[in-house]
N, CA, C and O atoms as a GROMACS GRO file, in nm:
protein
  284
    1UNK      N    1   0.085  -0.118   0.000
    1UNK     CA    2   0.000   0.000   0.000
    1UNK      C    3   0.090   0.124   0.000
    1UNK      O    4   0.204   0.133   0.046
    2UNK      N    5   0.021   0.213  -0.057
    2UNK     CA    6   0.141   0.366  -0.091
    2UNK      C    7   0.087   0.435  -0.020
    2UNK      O    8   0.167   0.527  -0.013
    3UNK      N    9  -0.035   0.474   0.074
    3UNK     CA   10  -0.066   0.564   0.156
    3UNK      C   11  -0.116   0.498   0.264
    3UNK      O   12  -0.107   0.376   0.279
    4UNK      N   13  -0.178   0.588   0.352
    4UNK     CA   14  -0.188   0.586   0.484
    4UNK      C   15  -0.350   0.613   0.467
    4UNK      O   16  -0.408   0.703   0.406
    5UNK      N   17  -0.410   0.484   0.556
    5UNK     CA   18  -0.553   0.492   0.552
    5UNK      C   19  -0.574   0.549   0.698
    5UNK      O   20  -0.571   0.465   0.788
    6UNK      N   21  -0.597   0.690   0.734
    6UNK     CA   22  -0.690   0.756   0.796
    6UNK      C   23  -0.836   0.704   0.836
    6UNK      O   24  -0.928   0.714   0.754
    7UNK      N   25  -0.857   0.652   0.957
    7UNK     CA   26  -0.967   0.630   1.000
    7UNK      C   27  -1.102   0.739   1.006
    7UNK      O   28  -1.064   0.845   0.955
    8UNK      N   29  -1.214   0.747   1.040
    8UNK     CA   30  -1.309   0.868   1.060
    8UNK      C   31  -1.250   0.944   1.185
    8UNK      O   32  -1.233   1.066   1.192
    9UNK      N   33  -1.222   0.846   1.287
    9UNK     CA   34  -1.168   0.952   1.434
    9UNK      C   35  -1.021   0.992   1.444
    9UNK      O   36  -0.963   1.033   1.544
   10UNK      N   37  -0.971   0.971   1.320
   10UNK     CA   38  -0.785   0.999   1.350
   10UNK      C   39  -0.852   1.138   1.212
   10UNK      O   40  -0.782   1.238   1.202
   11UNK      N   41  -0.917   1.134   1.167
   11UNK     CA   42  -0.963   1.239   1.039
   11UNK      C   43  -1.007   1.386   1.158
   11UNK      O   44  -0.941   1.490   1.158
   12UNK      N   45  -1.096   1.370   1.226
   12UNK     CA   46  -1.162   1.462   1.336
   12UNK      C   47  -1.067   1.441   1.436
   12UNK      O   48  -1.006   1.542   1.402
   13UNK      N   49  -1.008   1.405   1.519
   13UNK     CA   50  -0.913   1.426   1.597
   13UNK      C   51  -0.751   1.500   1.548
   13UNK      O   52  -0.674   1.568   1.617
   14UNK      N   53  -0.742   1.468   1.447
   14UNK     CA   54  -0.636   1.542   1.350
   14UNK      C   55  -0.732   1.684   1.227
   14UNK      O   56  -0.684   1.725   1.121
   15UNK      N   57  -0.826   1.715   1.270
   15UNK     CA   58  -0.886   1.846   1.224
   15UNK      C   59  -0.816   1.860   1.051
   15UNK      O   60  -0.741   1.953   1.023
   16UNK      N   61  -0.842   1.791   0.983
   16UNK     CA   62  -0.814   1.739   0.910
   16UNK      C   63  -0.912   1.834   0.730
   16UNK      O   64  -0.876   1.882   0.623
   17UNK      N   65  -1.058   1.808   0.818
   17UNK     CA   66  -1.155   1.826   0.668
   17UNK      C   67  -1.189   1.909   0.732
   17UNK      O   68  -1.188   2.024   0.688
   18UNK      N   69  -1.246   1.869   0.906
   18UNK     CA   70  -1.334   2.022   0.970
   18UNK      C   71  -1.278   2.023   1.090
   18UNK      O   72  -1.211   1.924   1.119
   19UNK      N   73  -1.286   2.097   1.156
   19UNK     CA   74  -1.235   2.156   1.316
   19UNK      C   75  -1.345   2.112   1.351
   19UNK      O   76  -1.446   2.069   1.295
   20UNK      N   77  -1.293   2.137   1.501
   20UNK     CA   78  -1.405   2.062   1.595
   20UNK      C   79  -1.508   2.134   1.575
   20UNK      O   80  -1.607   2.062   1.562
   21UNK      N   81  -1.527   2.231   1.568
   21UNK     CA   82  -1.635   2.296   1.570
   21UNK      C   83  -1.753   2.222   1.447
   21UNK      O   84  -1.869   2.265   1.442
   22UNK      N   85  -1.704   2.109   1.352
   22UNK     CA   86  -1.779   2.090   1.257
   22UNK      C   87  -1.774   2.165   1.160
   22UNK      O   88  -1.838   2.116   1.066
   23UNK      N   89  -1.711   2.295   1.126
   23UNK     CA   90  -1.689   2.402   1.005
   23UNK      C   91  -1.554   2.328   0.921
   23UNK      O   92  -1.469   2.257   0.973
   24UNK      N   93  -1.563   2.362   0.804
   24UNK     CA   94  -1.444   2.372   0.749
   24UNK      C   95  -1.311   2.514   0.778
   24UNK      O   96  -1.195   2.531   0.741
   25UNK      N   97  -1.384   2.573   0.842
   25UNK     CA   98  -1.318   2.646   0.860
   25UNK      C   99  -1.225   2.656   0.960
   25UNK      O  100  -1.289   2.659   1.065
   26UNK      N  101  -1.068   2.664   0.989
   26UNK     CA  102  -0.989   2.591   1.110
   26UNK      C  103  -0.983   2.465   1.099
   26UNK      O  104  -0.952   2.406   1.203
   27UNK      N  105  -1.004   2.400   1.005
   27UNK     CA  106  -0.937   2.248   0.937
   27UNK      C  107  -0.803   2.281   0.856
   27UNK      O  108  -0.779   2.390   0.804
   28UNK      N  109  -0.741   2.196   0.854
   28UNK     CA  110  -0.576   2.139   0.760
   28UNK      C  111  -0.637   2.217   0.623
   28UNK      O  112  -0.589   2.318   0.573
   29UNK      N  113  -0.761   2.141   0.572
   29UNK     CA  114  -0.801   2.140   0.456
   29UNK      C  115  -0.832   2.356   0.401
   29UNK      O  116  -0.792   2.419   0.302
   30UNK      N  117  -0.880   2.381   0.469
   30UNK     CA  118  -0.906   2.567   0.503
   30UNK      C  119  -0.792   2.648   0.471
   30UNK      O  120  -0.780   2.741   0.391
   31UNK      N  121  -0.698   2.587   0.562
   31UNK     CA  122  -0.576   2.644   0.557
   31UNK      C  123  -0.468   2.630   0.409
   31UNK      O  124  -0.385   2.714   0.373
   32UNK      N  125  -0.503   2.490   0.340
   32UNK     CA  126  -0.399   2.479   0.271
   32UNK      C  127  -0.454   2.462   0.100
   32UNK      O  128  -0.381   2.434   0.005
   33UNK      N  129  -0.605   2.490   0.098
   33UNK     CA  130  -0.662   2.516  -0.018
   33UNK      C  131  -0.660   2.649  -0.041
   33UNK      O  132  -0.702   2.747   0.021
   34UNK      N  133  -0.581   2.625  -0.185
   34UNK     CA  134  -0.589   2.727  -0.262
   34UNK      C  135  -0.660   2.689  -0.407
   34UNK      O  136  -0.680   2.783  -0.484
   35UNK      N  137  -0.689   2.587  -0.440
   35UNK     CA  138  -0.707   2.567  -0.541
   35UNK      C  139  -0.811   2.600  -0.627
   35UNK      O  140  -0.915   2.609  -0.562
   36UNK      N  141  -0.834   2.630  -0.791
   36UNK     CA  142  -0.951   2.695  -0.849
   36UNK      C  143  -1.040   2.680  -0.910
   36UNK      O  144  -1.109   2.765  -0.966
   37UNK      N  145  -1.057   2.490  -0.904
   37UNK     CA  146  -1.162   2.432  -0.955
   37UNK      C  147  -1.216   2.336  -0.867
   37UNK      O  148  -1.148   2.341  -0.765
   38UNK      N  149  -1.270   2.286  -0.860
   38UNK     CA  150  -1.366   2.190  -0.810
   38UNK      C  151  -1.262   2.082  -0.790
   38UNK      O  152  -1.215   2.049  -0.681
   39UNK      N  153  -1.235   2.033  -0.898
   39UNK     CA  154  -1.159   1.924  -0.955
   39UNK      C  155  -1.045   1.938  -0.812
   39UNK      O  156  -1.037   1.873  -0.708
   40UNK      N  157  -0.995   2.013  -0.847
   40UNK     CA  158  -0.844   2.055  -0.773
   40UNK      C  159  -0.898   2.033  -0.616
   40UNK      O  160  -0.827   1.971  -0.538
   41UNK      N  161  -1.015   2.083  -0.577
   41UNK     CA  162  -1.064   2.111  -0.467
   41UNK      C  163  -1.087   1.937  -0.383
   41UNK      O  164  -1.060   1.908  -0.266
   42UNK      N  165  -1.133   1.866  -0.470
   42UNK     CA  166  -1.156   1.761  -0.454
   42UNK      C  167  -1.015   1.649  -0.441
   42UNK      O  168  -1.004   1.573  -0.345
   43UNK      N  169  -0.923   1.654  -0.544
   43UNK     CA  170  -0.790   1.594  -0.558
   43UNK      C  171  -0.760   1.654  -0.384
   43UNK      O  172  -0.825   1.596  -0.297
   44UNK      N  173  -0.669   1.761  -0.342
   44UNK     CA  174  -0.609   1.787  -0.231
   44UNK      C  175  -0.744   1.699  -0.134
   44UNK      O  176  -0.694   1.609  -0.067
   45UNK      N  177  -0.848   1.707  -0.122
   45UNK     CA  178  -0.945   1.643   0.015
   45UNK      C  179  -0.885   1.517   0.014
   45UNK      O  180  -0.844   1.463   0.117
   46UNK      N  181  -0.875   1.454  -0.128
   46UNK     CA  182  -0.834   1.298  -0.094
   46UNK      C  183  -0.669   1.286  -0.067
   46UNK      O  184  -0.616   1.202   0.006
   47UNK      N  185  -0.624   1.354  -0.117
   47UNK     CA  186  -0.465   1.329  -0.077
   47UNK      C  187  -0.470   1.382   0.081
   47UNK      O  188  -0.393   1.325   0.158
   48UNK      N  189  -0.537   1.464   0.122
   48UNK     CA  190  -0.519   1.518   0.281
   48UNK      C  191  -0.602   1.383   0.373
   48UNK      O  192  -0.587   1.371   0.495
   49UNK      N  193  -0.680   1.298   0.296
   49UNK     CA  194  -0.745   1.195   0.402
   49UNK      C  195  -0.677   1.091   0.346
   49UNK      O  196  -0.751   0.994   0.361
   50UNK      N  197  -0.555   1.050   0.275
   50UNK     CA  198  -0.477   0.947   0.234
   50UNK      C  199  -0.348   0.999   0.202
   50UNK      O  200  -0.325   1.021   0.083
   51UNK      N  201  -0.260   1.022   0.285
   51UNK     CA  202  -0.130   1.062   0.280
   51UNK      C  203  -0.029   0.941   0.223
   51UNK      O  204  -0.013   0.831   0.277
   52UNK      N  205   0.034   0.990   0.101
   52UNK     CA  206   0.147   0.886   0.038
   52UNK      C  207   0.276   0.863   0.159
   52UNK      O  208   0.335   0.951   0.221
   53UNK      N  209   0.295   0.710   0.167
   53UNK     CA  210   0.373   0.672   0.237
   53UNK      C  211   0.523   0.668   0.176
   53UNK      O  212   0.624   0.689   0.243
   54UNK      N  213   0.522   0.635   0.033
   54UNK     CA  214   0.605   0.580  -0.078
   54UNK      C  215   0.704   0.719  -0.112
   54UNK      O  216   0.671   0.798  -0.200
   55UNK      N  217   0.793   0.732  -0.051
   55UNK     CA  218   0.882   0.904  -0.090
   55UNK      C  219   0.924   0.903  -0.221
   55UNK      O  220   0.929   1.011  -0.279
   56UNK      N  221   0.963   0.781  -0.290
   56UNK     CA  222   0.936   0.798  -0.453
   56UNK      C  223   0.844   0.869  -0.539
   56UNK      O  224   0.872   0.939  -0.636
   57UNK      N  225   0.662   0.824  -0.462
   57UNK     CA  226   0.577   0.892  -0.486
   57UNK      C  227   0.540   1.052  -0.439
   57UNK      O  228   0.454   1.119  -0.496
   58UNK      N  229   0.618   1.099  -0.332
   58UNK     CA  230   0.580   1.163  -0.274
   58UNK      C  231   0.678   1.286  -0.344
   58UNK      O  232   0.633   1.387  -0.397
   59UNK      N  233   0.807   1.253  -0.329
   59UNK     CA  234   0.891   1.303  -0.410
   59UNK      C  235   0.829   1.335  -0.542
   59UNK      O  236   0.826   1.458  -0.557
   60UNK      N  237   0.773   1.262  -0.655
   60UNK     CA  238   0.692   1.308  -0.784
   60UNK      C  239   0.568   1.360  -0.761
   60UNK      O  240   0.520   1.432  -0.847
   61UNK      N  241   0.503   1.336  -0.654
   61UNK     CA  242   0.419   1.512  -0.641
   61UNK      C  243   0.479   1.587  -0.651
   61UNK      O  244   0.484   1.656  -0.753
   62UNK      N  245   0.547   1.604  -0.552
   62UNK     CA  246   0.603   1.724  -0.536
   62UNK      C  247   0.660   1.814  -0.694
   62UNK      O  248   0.630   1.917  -0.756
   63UNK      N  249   0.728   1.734  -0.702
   63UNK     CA  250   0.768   1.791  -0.843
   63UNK      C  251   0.687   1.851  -0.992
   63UNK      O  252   0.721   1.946  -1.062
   64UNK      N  253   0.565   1.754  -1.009
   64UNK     CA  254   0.413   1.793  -1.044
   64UNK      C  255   0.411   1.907  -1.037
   64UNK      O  256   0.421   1.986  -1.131
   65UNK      N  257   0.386   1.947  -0.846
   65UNK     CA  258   0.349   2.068  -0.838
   65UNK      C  259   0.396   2.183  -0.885
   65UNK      O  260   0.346   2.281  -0.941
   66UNK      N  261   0.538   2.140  -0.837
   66UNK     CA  262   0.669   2.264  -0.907
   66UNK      C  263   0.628   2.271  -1.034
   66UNK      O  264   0.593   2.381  -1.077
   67UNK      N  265   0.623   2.163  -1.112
   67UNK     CA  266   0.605   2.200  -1.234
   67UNK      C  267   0.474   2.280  -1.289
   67UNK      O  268   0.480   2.366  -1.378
   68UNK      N  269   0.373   2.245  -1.234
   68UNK     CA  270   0.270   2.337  -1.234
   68UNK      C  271   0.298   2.455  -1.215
   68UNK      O  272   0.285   2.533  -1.310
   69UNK      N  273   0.352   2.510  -1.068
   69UNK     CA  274   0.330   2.633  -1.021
   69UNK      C  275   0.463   2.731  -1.083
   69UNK      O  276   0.504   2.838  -1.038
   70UNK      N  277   0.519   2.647  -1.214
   70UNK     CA  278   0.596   2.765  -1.268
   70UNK      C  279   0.546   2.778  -1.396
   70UNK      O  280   0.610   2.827  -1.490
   71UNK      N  281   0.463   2.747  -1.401
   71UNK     CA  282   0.366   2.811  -1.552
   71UNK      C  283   0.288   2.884  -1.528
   71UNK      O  284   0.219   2.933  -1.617
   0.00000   0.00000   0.00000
């Protein structure tokens, strides 16, 4: 397996999608979306509730991104 399966209470105890409060707002997810479609919006939720274990893989995100964010 290449990521890390996140349970429902390690998801809400790690404020993850929503803060305690139940808002998205003051979640991981609040803070670190920037993104400008739906699409995009949706990709980061699942990579933030399934974190890559595999630094090969993790390493070629990363780079993705770079490559994205210099165009």
């Amino acid at each position: 397996m290449d990521y890390m399966v996140l349970d429902a209470q390690a998801l809400q105890h790690l404020e993850i999608v929503e803060s305690n409060a139940g808002k998205v707002k003051g979640s991981l997810l609040h803070y670190v979306d920037h993104c400008q479609t739906m699409f995009g919006k949706r990709q980061l939720k699942r990579w933030l509730m399934s974190p890559l274990l595999n630094q090969q893989k993790i390493e070629g995100r990363l780079n993705a991104i770079d490559e994205m964010m210099s165009h």
